[in-house]
N, C-alpha and C positions, 0 to 999 in steps of 0.2 A: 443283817450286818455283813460287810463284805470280808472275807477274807486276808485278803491283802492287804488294803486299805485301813480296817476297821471301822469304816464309820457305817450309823444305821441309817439307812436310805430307804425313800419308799421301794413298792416292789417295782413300780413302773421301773427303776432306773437298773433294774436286773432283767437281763434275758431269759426268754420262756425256757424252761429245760423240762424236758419228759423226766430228767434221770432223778430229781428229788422231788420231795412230799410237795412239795408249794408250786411245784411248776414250777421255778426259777432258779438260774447258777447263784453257785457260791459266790462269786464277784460281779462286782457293779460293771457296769457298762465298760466307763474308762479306762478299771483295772484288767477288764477279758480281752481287750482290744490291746494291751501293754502283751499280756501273757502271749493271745494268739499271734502276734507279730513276732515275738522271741523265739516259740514254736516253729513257726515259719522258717523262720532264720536260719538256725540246729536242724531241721529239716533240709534243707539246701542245701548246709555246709555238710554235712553228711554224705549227700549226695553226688559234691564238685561242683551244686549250680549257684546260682545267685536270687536271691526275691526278687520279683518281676515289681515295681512300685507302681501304682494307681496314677494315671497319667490324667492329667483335666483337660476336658476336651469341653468345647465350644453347645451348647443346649442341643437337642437335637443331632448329636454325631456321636458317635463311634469309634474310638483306635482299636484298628487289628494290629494285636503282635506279632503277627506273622509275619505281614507285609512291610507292618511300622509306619502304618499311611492312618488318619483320622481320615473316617469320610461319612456322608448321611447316614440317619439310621436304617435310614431304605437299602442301604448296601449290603447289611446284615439280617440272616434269616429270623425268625422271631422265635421265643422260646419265652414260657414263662417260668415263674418263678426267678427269673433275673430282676435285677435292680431296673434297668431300661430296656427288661421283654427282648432281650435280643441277645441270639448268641454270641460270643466271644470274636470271633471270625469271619469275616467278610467273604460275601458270597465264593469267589474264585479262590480263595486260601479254602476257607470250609469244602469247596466240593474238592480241591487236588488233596486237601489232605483226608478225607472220606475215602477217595481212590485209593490213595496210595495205602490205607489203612487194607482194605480190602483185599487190594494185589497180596499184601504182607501177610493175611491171614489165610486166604481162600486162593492165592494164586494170578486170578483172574475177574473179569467185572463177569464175563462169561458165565467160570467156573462158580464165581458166588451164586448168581441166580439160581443156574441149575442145584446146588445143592440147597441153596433155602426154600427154590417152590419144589422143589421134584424129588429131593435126599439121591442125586444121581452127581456125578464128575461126570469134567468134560471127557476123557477116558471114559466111563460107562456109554457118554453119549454118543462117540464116535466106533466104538465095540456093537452096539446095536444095531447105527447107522450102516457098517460094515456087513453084518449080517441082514441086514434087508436088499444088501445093493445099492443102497443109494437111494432106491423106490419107498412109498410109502406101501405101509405093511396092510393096506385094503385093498387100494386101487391097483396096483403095484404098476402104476405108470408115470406120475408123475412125484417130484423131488421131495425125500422124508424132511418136511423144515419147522413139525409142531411136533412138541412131547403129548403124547397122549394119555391120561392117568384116570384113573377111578378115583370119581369125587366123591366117595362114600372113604374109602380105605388107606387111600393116596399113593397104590400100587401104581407105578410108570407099567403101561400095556404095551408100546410102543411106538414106532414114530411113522407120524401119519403127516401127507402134504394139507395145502391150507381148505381145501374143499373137502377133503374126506375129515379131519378136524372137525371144522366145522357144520357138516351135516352129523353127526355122532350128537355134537352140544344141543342140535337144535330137535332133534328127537331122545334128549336128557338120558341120554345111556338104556333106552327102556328098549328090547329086543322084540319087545310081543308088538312093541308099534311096526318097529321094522319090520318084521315078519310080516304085519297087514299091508304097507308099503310094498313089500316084493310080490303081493300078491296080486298088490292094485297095477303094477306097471305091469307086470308079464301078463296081466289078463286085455290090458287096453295099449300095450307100448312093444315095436320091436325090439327083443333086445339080441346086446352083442355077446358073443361067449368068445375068452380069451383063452384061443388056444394055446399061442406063445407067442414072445415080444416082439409084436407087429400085427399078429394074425389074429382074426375075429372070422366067428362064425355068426351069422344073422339067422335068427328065431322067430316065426311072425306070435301076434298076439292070441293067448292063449283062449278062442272064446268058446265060453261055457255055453 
């Protein structure tokens, strides 16, 4: 029996609810839809806004409120659990307001990255960058422009350009390979020793 209402209707015409014994609310379909609407209402008016109303658009399209334009549903990103799998917002409103969410929280599209992959501000990054010189912190010849971190701990080690970066990933952080690596060039490779910025000394190959 519905609350409001009073009349006894099957369960179909009551909505599923976790929050009582039977799965289903107190009220029938067309009295939850009277109450959620009044709700709505006293929620807005509370707030200074106005209920936004259910606009009908054409099969197949989409109104963004943002923009106030109806357009395909290809305009709009996809999301389930929507009524037509698609979010509320069209592509260009969804991404400037994603941004500008981001600027408002994190500052920067910069600064967010940095602290969601690396727990580091553009401040930490540019404090370290300042203490390396500018140089990445192996080579120390060419420009620090990759964060370099422990993929076990997710400690930032440093900042390393895009060659020394990527030789570290490609020998997976493992130092006993590297160590066989330094062993294999210096016994078969000249190498250079970097006396200061500019200056190399040449070593020929170490043979055993």
């Amino acid at each position: 029996m519905c609350r409001d209402c009073g009349l006894e209707l099957p369960l179909e015409d009551f909505s599923p609810s976790k929050k009582n014994a039977d799965g289903r609310t107190s009220y029938c379909r067309p009295c939850f839809r009277v109450r959620d609407k009044a709700y709505r209402a006293a929620r807005a008016a509370a707030r200074g806004t106005t209920v936004r109303t259910r606009r009908a658009v054409a099969e197949g399209h989409g109104h963004c409120p943002e923009c106030d334009t109806t357009k395909p549903l290809s305009d709009f990103g996809r999301r389930t659990g929507k009524r037509n799998g698609r979010v509320a917002y069209c592509h260009p409103c969804f991404n400037r307001i994603k941004e500008e969410s981001r600027e408002r929280l994190h500052g920067s599209t910069r600064n967010y990255h940095l602290k969601r992959r690396y727990g580091i501000t553009v401040e930490d990054y540019d404090r370290m960058l300042a203490e390396q010189g500018g140089l990445c912190a192996l080579c120390q010849e060419r420009p620090a422009e990759h964060v370099d971190h422990d993929h076990v701990t997710g400690r930032v080690r440093g900042l390393l350009c895009f060659c020394c970066n990527q030789g570290l990933g490609n020998f997976r952080d493992r130092a006993d390979v590297l160590r066989l690596a330094i062993g294999y060039l210096r016994a078969s490779t000249w190498q250079k020793e970097r006396l200061e910025p500019g200056v190399y000394r040449l070593h020929p190959p170490r043979v055993s």
